[in-house]
N, C-alpha and C positions, 0 to 999 in steps of 0.2 A: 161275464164281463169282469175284467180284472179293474182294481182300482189302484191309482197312484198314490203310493200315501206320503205327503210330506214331509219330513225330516225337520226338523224344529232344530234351529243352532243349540249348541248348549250357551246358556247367560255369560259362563266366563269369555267367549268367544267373543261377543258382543259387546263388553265392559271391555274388554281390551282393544276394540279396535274403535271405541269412542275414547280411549285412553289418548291410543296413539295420534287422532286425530288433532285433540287436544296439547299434546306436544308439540307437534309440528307447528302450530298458530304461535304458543311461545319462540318457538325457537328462531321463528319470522318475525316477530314485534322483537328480541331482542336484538337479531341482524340488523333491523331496521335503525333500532336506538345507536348500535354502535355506528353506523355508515355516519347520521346526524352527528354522532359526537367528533368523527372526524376529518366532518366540513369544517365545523366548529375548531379543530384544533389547525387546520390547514389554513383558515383566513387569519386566527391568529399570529400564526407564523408569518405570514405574508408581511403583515403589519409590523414586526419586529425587522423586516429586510431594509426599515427606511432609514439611514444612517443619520448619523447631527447633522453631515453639512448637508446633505440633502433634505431635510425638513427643515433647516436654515434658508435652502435656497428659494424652497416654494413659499416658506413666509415673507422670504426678501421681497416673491415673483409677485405675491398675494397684494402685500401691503405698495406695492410700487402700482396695482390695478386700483388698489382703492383711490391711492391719492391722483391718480388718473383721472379717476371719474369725479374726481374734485376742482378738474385742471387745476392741479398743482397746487393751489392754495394755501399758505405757509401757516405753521401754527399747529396743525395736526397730523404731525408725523409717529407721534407715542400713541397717539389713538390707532392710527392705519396698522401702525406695527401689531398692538396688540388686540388687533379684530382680527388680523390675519394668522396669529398664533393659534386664537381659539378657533376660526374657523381648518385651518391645517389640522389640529390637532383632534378635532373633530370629524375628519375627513379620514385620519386613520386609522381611527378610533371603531370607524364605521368597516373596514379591509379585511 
């Protein structure tokens, strides 16, 4: 009866192909980091597209809601204004 005799890898064979293994996980955590970093630089941009008068007109649109919900009420018109700055300004802050 003949026997099969196993052939054993040699070590370097083995260290290199948990080598290579081990690259390939960096080279996907870094793809990964760069994708993240350029949601991150695409909402920013977004946010730069809001012109003055247009961030002008949603504060107008903001503060003309607040004093709405005031029915009209005279006296705080500098408050309504600048609720609705910070609230705008906060809203593209977040884009």
């Amino acid at each position: 009866m003949k026997r099969k005799t196993v052939k054993k890898k040699p070590a370097a064979k083995t260290a290199a192909k948990k080598k290579a293994a081990v690259k390939k996980k960096v080279v996907k955590k870094a793809a990964s980091k760069k994708k993240a970093a350029k949601k991150r630089t695409v909402k920013k941009a977004v946010a730069r597209k809001v012109g003055d008068q247009e961030r002008y007109e949603m504060i107008q649109r903001h503060a003309y809601f607040l004093a709405e919900a005031r029915n009209f009420e005279p006296g705080h018109e500098l408050e309504d204004w600048i609720e609705a700055e910070r609230f705008v300004d906060e809203m593209l802050r977040k884009m």
